[in-house]
N, C-alpha and C positions, 0 to 999 in steps of 0.2 A: 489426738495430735498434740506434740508438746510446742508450746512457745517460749520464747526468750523474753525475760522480762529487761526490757534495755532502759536504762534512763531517762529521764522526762527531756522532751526533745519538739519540736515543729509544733509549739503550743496553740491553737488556734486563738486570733488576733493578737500575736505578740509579732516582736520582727523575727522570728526566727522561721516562720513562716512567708516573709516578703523575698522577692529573688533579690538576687546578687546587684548590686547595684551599675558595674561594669557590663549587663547580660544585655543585649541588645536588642531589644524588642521591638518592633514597629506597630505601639498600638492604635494606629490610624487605620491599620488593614481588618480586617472582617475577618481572616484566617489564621487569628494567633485564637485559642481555647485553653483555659483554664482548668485540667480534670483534678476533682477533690477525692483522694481518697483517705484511707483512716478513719473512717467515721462512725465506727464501731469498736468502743469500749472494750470487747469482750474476744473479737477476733484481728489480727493485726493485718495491715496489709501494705505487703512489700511491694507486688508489682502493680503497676500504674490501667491492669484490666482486671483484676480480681483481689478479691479475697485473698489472704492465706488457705481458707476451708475450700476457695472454689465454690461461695454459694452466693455470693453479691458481684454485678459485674459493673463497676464503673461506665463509663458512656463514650471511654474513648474508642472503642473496636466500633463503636455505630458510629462516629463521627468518623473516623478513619474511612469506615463505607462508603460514606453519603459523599464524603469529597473524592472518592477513587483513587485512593493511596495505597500502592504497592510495595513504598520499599520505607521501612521504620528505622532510625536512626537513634542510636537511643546515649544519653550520657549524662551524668550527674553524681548523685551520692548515694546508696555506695555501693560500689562496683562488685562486692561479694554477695549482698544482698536485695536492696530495691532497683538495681540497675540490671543485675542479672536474669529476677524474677521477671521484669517486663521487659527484656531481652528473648528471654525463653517464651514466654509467654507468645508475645510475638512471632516466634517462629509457628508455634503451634498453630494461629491464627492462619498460619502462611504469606505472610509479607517477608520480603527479604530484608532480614535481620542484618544490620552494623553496629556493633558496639567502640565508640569513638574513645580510643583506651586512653589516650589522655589528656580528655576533657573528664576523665571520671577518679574518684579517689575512694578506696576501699579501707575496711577494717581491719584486716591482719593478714598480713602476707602469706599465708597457708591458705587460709579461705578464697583470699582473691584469685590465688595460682591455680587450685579447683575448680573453684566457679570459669574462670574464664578459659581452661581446658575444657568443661565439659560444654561449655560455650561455642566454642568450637568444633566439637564433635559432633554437633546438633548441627553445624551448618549456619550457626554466625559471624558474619565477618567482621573478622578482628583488624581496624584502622588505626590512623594518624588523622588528626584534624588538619591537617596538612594536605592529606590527600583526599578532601571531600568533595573540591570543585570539578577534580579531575572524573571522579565516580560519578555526582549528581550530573556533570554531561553526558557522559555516557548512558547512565542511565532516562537522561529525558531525552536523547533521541531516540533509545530503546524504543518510550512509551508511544514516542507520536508516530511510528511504525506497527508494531507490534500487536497483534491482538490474540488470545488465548484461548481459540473457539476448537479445536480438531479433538473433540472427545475419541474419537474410532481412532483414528492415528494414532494419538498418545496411548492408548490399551496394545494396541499392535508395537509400539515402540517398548512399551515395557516388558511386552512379552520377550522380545529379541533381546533385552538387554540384560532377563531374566535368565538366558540361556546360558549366560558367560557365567562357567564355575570359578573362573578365575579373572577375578575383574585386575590384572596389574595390570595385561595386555585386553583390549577392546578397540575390534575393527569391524567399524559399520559403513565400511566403501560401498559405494553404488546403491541407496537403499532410497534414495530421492528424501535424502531428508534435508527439513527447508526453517530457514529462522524460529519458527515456529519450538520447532520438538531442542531449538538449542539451549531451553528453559528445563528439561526433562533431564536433559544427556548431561550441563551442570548438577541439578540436584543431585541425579540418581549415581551418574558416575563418575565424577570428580569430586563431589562435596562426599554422597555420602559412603563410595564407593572407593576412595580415594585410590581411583588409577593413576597409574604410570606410564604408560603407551596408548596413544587415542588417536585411532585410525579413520578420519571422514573426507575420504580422498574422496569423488568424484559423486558430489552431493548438487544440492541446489541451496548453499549455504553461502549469505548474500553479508554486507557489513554490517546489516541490521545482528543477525544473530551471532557474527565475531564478536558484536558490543557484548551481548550477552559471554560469551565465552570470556572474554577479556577480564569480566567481570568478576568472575570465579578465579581465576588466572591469582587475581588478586590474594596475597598471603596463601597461596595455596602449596603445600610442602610436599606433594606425592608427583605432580606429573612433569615428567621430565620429556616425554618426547610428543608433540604435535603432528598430526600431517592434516592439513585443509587444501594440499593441493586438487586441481582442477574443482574447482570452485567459481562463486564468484566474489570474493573477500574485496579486490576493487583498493582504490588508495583509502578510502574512506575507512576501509576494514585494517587497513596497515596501519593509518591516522589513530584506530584504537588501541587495538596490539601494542604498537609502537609507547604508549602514556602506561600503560599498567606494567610492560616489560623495563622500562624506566625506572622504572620502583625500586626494582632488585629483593623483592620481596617474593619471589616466588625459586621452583626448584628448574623449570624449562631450561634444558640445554640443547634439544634440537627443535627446530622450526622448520616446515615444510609449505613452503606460499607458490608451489610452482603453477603455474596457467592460470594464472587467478587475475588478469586486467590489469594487473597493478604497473605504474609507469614510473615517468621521473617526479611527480609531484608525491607517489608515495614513495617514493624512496629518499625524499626530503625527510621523513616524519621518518624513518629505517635509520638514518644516520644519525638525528641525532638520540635513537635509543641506543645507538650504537657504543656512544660516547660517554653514557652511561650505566651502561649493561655490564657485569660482569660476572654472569651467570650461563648464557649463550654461547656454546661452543658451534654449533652443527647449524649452516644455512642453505636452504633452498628455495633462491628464486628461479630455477628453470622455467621458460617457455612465457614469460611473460613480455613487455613493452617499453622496456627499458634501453634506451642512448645512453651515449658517451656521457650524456653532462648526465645519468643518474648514475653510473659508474665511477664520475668524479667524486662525486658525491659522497659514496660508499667506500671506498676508497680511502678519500680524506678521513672520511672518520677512522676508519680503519688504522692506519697509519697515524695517527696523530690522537691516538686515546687509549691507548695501551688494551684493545682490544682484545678478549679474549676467543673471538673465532677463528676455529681449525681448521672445519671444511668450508668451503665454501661451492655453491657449483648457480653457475651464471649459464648454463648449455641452453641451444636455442632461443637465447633472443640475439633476430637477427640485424638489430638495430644498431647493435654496437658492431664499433668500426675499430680499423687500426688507430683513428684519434684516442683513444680510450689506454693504448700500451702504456703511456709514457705515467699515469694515474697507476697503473696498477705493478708498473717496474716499481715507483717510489713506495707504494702499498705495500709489497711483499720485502725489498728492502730495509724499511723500518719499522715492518712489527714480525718479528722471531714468535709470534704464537700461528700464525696461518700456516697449514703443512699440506692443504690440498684445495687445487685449484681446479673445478673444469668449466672450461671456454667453447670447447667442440660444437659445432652448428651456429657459431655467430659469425658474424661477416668480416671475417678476420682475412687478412692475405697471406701468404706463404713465408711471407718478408714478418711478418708483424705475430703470425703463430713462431717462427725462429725467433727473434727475440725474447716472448715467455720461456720458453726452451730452456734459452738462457742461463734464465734465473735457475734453476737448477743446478748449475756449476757454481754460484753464490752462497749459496744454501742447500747442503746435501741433504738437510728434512726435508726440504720442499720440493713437491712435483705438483707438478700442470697437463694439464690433459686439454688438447688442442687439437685433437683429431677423434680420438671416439674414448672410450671409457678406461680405456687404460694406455694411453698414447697422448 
């Protein structure tokens, strides 16, 4: 194996070895660890669990253990080289791999554009130190939920997802899958499968396992269409969705959240992804718990954030009242990108479905559907 003979560099007991002086350590706590690697003359070693040769293994993959750490966050110097290696490295381990792109600085813009595409490939997520707090929450209510016991399930889950010759479209409606296998269905068919269409209509998939989807969601550049309806996704499940679709870092243009519990406190957390989404064309909240003031809500944003949703279909919740017209007359007035509306099955009056109507002689793109799917 050939090595790179690089400059004399991190000389043991000089400062070029002390951290950063700005780096903020808390060394009062018992859970900050020191790993030393390099200490072999004759073999170099880039990632922070091995060798170059793969034959000495540093002591952090055992400390990692012993504290029960799942998900590795990795940044520093340099991003083509020793960040990558214990980037990768890491995934192999199987902790869920971040590499915090710029908190790290690389040696030459070829190698870094490499390295951090095949970083990628492998199924490590490419961040902003910006978006860490948003992720570490998600991720620690994951953990205090979550547990990774269903060995027979998960063999039976891979068989079924083995089936699909063509992973762009994958539909796994009705198959009782439950937070659990949503650790699976990321790896296997978003990360490494990079689908397009992901069908898990009428599951037993709770907020706990949205976290995890959400998760993925995150820089993810292949899947454009969602459905979780009839579910239990719940506001809590919208409260996630809603922080990662915020980002605008992913490809989703349709969302499917119909019968999912979700009310007006998750469509607090709906609006304002709303208002920064501009990737979202296609929404479906059918049949869920939603009044007037979540309709405000959605609405306002809608209107007043240069919105990009098309379709929208609100059918079957029957909570919302003709209070709700006067919110969605101003909605469709001032935003020219919504071109379909359906309302049919809410508790609308004769008087209050004719004025949506309406709007259609305002705007010849736009129709409203206030009686059944094409009316």
């Amino acid at each position: 194996m050939e090595q790179v003979l690089w400059p004399k560099h991190c000389v043991q007991e000089t400062a070029e070895v002390e951290l950063h002086k700005d780096l903020m350590v808390n060394s009062s706590k018992n859970n900050i660890f020191h790993i030393k690697k390099g200490n072999d003359s004759d073999i170099d070693s880039y990632s922070a669990f091995w060798d170059n040769f793969k034959r000495q293994e540093t002591e952090l993959h055992s400390i990692l253990k012993q504290w029960n750490v799942t998900h590795v966050y990795v940044a520093g110097l340099a991003t083509d080289y020793c960040v990558a290696a214990t980037a990768l490295d890491a995934m192999d381990l199987n902790y869920t791999t971040y590499l915090i792109q710029d908190a790290c600085r690389g040696v030459a813009n070829e190698s870094i554009n490499n390295k951090t595409n095949e970083m990628r490939q492998r199924g490590i997520q490419i961040i902003q130190s910006r978006q860490i707090n948003t992720l570490f929450y998600i991720n620690n209510i994951t953990s205090k939920f979550l547990s990774i016991n269903h060995h027979n399930q998960n063999v039976q889950l891979q068989q079924l997802i083995e089936q699909y010759q063509d992973h762009s479209h994958v539909d796994l409606s009705e198959h009782q899958l439950t937070d659990e296998d949503m650790k699976i269905i990321s790896k296997e068919i978003l990360i490494r499968k990079q689908c397009k269409q992901l069908i898990l209509k009428s599951n037993r998939i709770t907020s706990v396992g949205v976290s995890i989807l959400a998760q993925t969601l995150h820089n993810n550049n292949s899947l454009s269409y969602l459905d979780l309806s009839s579910n239990q996704v719940s506001d809590d499940g919208m409260h996630f969705l809603s922080k990662i679709l915020s980002m605008n870092n992913n490809t989703l243009k349709k969302l499917d959240l119909g019968k999912n519990g979700i009310t007006d406190d998750g469509m607090k957390h709906l609006a304002q992804m709303i208002k920064t989404n501009k990737i979202l064309t296609q929404l479906d909240l059918c049949s869920n718990e939603i009044t007037d003031e979540g309709i405000r809500l959605l609405a306002d944003a809608i209107e007043n954030s240069n919105s990009t949703i098309e379709l929208l279909w609100l059918t079957s919740n029957t909570l919302i009242t003709d209070k709700s017209i006067e919110s969605i007359i101003g909605m469709v007035k001032k935003n020219q990108s919504l071109k379909r509306l359906w309302m049919f099955k809410c508790n609308l009056s004769e008087i209050g479905k004719k004025k949506l109507k309406e709007l259609e002689q305002l705007n010849k793109n736009f129709r409203v559907y206030v009686n059944n799917w094409k009316d």
